[in-house]
N, C-alpha and C positions, 0 to 999 in steps of 0.2 A: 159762191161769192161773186159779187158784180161790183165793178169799178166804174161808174162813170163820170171820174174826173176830166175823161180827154173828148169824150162821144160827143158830135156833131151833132144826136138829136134822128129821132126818126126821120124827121121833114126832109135833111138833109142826106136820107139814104146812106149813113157813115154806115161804117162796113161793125161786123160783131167777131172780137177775136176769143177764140174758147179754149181754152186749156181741157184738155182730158186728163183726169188722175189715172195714174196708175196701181201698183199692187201696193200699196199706203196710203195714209191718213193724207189728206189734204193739205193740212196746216206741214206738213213736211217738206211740201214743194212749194209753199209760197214764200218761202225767203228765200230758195235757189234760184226758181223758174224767172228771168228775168226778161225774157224777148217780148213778152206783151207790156208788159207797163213799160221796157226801154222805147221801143216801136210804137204804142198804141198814140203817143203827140201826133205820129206822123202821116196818122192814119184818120183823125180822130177819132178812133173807135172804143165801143162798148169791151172790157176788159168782164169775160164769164171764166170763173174757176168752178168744173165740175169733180165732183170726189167718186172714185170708181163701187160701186155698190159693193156693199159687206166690208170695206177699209174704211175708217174713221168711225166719222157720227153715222156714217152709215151700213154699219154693223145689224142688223136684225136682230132681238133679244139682248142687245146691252152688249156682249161680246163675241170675238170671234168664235173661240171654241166651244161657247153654247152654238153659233153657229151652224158649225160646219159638224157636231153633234146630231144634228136633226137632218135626219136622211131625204128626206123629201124637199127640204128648204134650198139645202145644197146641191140640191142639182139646177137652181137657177143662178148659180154662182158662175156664172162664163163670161167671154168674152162676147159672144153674140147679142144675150143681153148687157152685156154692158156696152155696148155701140147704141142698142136700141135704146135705152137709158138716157145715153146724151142726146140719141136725135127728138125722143118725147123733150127732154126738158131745155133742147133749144128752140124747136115749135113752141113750146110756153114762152120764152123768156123773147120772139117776137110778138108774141098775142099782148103779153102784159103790156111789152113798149112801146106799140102799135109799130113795129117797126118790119114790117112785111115784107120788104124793098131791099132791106141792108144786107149785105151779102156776107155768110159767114165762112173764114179763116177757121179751121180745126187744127190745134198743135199737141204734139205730144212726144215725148221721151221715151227711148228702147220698147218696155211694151205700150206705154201709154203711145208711142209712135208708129206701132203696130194698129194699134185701135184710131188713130187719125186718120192711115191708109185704107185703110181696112172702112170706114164708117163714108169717107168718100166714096171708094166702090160701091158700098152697101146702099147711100143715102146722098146720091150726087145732085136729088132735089131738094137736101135742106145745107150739104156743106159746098161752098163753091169752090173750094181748095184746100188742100193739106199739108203743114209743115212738118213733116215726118222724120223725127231726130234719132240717130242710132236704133234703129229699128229693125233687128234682124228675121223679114219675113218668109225669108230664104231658109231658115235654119229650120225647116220640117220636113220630114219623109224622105231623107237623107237628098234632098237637094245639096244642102252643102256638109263637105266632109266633117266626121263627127271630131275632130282634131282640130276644126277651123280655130275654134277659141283659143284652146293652148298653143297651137300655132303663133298665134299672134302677138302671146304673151310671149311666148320663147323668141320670134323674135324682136321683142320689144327689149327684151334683156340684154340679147346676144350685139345688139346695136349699142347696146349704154356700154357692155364692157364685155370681151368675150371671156375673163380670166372668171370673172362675177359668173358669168354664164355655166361654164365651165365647173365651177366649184360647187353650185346647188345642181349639178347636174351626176355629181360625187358624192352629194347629201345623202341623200334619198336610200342609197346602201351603207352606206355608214351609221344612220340612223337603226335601221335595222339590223345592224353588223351588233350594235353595242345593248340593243334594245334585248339579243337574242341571251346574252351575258345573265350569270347571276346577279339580281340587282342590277341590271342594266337599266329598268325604268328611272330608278330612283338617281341611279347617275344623271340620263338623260332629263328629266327634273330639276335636276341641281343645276346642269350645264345649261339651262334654258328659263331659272329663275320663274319654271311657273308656279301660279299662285297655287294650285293644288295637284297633288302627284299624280301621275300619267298611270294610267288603267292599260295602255296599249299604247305602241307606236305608231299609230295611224292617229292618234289625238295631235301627235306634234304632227304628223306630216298634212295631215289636213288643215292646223291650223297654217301650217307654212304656206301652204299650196292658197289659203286667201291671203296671206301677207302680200302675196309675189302678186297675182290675179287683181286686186284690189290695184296695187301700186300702179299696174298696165292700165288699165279699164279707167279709172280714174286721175288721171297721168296729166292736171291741171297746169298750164303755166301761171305765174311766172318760178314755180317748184315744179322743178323733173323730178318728181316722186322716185319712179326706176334709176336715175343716176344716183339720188340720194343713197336707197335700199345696197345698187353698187358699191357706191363711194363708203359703207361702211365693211362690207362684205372685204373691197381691195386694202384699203384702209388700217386692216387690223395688223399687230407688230408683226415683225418678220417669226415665222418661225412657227404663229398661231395656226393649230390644226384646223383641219375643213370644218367642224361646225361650231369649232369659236369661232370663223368666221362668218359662218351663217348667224349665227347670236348676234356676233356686231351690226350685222345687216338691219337684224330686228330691231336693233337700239338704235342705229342710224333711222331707221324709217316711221319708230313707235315713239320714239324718244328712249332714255333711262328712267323705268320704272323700277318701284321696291321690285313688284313679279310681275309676269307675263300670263294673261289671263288667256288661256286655249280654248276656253270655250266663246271668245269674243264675238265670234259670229256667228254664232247659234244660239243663244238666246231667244224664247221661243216671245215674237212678239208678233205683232199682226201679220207683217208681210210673212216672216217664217211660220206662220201658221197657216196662212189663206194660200200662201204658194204654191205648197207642196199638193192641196188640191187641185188648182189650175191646173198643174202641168199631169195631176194622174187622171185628168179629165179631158179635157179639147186641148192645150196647149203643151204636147208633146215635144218636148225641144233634147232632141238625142245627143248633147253634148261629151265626149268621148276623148281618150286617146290612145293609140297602142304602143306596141315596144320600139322604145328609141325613134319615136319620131318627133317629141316633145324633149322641152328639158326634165320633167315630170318621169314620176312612174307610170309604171301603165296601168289603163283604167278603162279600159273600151263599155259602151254603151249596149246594154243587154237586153234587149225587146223584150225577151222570156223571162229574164230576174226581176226586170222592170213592174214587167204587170203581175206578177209575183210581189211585190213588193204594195204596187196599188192596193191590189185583190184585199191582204192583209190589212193595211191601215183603214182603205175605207168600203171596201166589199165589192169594188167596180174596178173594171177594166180602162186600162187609158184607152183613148181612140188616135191613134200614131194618125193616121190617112186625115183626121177630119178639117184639119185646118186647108189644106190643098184642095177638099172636097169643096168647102162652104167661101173662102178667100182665092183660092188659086193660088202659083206656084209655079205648078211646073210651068216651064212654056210660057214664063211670064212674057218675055221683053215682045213674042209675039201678043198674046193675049191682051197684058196693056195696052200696048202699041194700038190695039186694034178697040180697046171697047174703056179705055181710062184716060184720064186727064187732070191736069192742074194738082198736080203731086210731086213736094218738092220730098225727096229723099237724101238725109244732110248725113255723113259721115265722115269724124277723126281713123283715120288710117289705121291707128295705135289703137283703139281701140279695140278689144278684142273680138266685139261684138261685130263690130263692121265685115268679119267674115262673111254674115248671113244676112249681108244687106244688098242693096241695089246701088252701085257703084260704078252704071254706065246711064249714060241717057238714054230713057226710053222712046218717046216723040217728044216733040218740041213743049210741051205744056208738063209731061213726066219726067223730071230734070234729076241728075244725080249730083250733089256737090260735096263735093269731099277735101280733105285736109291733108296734107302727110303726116302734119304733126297734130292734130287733135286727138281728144281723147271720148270719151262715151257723152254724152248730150250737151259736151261743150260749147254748142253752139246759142242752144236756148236757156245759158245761165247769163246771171245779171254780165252786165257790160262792168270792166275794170279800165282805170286807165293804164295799170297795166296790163292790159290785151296787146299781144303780138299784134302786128300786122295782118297776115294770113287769118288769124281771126276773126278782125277790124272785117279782112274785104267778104270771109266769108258769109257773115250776117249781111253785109252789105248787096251782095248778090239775093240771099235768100229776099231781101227788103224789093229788091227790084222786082224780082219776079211775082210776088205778093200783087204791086204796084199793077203790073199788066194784068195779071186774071181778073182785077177790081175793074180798072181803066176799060177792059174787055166786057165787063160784067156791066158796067154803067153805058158804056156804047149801046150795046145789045137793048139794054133797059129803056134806054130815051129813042130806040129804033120803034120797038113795039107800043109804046107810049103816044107816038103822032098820032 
């Protein structure tokens, strides 16, 4: 999709800002994504929304799981080409405009923010800078601890309320304490109002473990989602046992529903289809936790069940090492330092993702800006007038430093131009 309601026009060298999709349809992030069409006045620039190959219209064969069915098809399903993807079809979308001179802005969200960073290093002749939003590229080949995420979730909770904290930290066995009972499911069912009877205790605790994750990860003001989740958890009458409390939690943060649908986030839809290849293919992300270091049970991340698990679903082995291999990694802040540039790396604190981000400066042009209180790609949703402040200044900075690489870029231009 191209927008050029704000663009200067080739003549006048206006800059080209490009949104990268991610693991979904397109049409998913154009009512979110709002930092280009907020931004793009100020800039006057060409507004390109690219959709990430095999999600949406650009699905091969009509849909995914014909797809990702066809063994040979699916192994061009990566992230490599999909950088290479955007960099073909923003060499077209300067040839169409004649616009040869305009220097492009690359933006992208957690892994769409990955693939901004990632296409910069890759393709530092067609993008002149990256706005790279919650983008955990640290999070491979146990660079960051496999606990980083729940860490963050825990304590995202343990700050809103430590008794909240406290209580889904007493869940977790009580759940399995009643689930072990005769008719324990069907209790645990009744006591959780969901829509269809629990097969296992791992159905509610997975579903609980996205209630709490989601709440953190997506943690929007002017609604503190996690105080909400708290405030029904602390909330409930005196006397209510530990997981009517966790219930009320549910209903504080889901609202009061007739039931409680467990399967709510697994629904198998594109992204939960096209994902789970990604990551048993190049994007290995060893997310984990062990005993009692989370408020969670424990779940440690198993290299050997893992590709166990691949092998089964699609006949291939993950490749853990390849993202460090082909992007880098370790030894960034040296490695950057020494051979990248013009990479803004933006992170909410809160976020849980922000573990396996880049959260120091690197050189002057590889900039880290981060929030206490943000939340997962807060930064490049539409502007509200109720945006905090810290919000307000955080775009505000990303806008400056935009401003220079351009300002930089146009120097340089009219140098070689004499």
């Amino acid at each position: 999709m191209v927008n050029f309601r704000n663009w200067g026009g080739a003549n006048s060298s206006s800059p080209i800002f490009a949104y990268l999709g991610a693991e979904g349809p397109l049409d998913d992030d154009l009512g979110v994504i709002g930092f280009i069409s907020d931004t793009a006045p100020l800039f006057r620039a060409l507004a390109v929304y690219i959709e990430h190959r095999f999600y949406g219209k650009s699905v091969p064969f009509g849909s995914m799981q014909e797809a990702i069915r066809n063994k040979t098809l699916r192994g061009y399903f990566n992230s490599a080409q999909a950088i290479a993807d955007y960099a073909e079809v923003l060499l077209h979308v300067k040839e169409k405009f004649s616009a040869q001179k305009s220097p492009i802005i690359v933006i992208g969200g957690s892994y769409g923010g990955m693939l901004a960073s990632w296409l910069r290093l890759k393709y530092p002749h067609i993008a002149l800078g990256a706005l790279a939003s919650s983008a955990p590229i640290l999070y491979f080949d146990n660079i960051t601890p496999q606990n980083g995420y729940y860490s963050i979730v825990t304590k995202d909770f343990k700050e809103a309320s430590h008794t909240c904290y406290q209580t889904i930290r007493k869940s977790w066995a009580e759940i399995d304490k009643i689930a072990s009972k005769p008719n324990g499911l069907s209790l645990l069912s009744h006591k959780f109002k969901t829509c269809s009877h629990l097969n296992t205790s791992f159905e509610l605790k997975d579903y609980l473990d996205s209630v709490y994750s989601y709440a953190a990860q997506y943690n929007q003001p002017p609604i503190d989602s996690v105080r909400m989740l708290c405030h029904g958890i602390d909330g409930a009458p005196r006397g209510t046992d530990v997981l009517g409390r966790i219930f009320a939690g549910v209903v504080s943060s889901t609202g009061n529903l007739s039931c409680y649908d467990t399967n709510e986030y697994n629904y198998p839809d594109e992204t939960n289809t096209g994902w789970p290849w990604q990551t048993c293919s190049d994007l290995v992300i060893p997310v984990g936790r062990g005993e009692d270091d989370t408020m969670f049970p424990a779940a440690p991340f198993n290299l050997s069940r893992f590709i166990k698990y691949c092998k089964g679903l699609y006949g291939v082995s993950p490749r853990p090492h390849w993202v460090t291999t082909y992007y880098g990694g370790h030894d960034i802040k040296l490695v950057l330092h020494r051979f990248g540039s013009n990479i803004i790396f933006s992170n909410g604190l809160k976020d849980p993702y922000s573990s396996g981000g880049v959260l120091e400066d690197i050189s002057k042009s590889i900039r880290a800006v981060t929030t206490v209180n943000g939340s997962h790609c807060l930064d490049i949703l539409y502007s509200a007038k109720t945006d905090p402040e810290w919000l307000v200044e955080q775009r505000n900075v990303e806008v400056k430093i935009i401003k220079e690489w351009i300002k930089t870029y146009y120097a340089d231009l009219h140098a070689l131009n004499k």
